[in-house]
KOLTISE-973883 format. One line per 2 residues: number of its first residue (from 1); their letters; for each residue x, y, z of C-alpha. Coordinates in Angstrom, 3 decimals, padded with zeros to 6 digits, m for minus. Each point is the difference from the previous one (the first is absolute). Layout:
NUM	a	X Y Z  ...
//
This chain:
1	xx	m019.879 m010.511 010.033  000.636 m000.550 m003.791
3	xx	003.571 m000.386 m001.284  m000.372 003.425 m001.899
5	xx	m000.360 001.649 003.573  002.624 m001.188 001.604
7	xx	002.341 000.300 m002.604  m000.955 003.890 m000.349
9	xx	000.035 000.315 004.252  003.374 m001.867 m000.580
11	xx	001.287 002.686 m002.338  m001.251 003.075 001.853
13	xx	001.640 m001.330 003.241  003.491 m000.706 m001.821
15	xx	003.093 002.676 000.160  001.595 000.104 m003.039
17	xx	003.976 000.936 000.378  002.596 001.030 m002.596
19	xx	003.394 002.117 000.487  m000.796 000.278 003.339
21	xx	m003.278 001.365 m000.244  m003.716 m001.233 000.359
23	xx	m003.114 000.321 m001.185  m003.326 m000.839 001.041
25	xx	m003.377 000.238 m001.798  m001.888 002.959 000.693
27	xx	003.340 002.366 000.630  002.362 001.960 m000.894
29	xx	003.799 m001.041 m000.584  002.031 003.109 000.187
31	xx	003.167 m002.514 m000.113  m001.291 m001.609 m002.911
33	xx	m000.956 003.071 m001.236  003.376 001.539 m000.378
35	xx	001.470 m002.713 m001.587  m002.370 000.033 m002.390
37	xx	001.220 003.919 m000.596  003.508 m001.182 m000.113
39	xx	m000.989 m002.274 m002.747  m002.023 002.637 m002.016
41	xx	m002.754 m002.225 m000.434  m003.785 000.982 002.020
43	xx	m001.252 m003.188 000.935  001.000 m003.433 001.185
45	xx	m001.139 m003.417 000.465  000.859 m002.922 002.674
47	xx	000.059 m003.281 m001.883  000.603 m003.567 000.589
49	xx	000.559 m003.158 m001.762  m000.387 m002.899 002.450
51	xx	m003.178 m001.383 001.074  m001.982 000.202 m002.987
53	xx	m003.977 000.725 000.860  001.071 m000.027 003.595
55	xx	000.998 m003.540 000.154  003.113 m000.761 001.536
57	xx	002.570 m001.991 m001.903  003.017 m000.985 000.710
59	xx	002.812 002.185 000.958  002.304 m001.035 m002.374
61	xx	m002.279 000.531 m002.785  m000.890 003.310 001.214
63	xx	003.386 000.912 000.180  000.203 m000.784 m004.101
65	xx	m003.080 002.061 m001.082  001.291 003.033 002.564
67	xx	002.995 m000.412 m002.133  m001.956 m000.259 m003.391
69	xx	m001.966 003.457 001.451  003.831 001.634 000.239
71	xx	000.735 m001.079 m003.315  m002.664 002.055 m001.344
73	xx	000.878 002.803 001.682  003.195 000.437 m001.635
75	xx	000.682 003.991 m000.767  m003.050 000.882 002.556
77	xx	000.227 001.704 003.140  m000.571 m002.456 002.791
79	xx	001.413 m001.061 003.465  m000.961 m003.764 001.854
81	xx	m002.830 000.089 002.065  m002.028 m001.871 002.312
83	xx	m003.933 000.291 000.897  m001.807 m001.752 002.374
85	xx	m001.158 m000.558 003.560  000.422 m002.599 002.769
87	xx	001.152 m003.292 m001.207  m000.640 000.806 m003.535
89	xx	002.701 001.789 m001.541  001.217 000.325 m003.671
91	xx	002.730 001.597 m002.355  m001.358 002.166 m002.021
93	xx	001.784 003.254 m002.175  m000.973 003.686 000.140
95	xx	m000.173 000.896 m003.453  m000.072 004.219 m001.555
97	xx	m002.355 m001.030 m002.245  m003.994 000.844 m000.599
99	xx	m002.742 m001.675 001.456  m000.936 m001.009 m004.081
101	xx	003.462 m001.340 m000.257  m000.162 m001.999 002.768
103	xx	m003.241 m001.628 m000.456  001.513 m001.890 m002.968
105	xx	002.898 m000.991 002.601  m002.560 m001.345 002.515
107	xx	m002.085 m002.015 m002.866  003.287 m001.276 m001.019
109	xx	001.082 m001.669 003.360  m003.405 m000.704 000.538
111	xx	m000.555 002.160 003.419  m003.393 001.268 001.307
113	xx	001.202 003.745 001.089  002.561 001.913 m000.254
115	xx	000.528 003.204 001.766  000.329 003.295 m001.736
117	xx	001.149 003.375 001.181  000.193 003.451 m001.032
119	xx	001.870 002.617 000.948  m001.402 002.074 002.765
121	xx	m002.933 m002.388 000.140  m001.279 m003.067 002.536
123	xx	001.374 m003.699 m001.752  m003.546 m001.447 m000.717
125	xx	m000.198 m003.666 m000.670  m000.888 m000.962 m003.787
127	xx	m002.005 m003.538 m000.279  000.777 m001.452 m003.381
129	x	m001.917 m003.482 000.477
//
């Protein structure tokens, strides 16, 4: 199986939890959902900054480019996050932003995916490499 395959089985087998909440590709988040309402904004996206391309690195830089990820954030609606399955689990920040926004995010801390959803609507998994 190529790398591309796994990664994207990887991703649609993951669980992606924020503010007690989760998501998973394919359906709906009413949780999610609300707090988007709450924070007046229609869509969302799960994003991390570890791990760039899927390759693990080490925890404590991880920890410095989750931290870089906050510090863009600043004056955005977001909570901490985590998405994953397994033994592969990873911070990551649900953001009230667009899909459009976020893509720039993703390129940014050089991630594959990100996950995107919209209000009243199944999370679908966006594939940015």
């Amino acid at each position: 199986m190529k790398r591309a395959e796994q990664l994207l089985r990887a991703y649609r087998a993951s669980c992606y939890r924020a503010a007690g909440h989760a998501a998973r590709i394919g359906s709906r988040a009413p949780g999610l959902d609300a707090l988007l309402q709450c924070w007046r904004v229609p869509e969302g996206v799960f994003i991390a900054a570890g791990n760039p391309f899927s390759r693990r690195m080490p925890e404590g830089w991880n920890a410095r480019r989750h931290a870089a990820l906050r510090e863009r954030l600043r004056g955005l609606h977001y909570v901490e996050g985590r998405g994953g399955a397994k033994r592969w689990w990873e911070a990551h920040c649900f953001i009230g932003i667009s899909a459009a926004r976020g893509r720039r995010l993703v390129r940014l801390f050089r991630q594959n995916a990100m996950v995107a959803l919209r209000r009243g609507a199944k999370a679908r998994l966006l594939w940015l490499s």
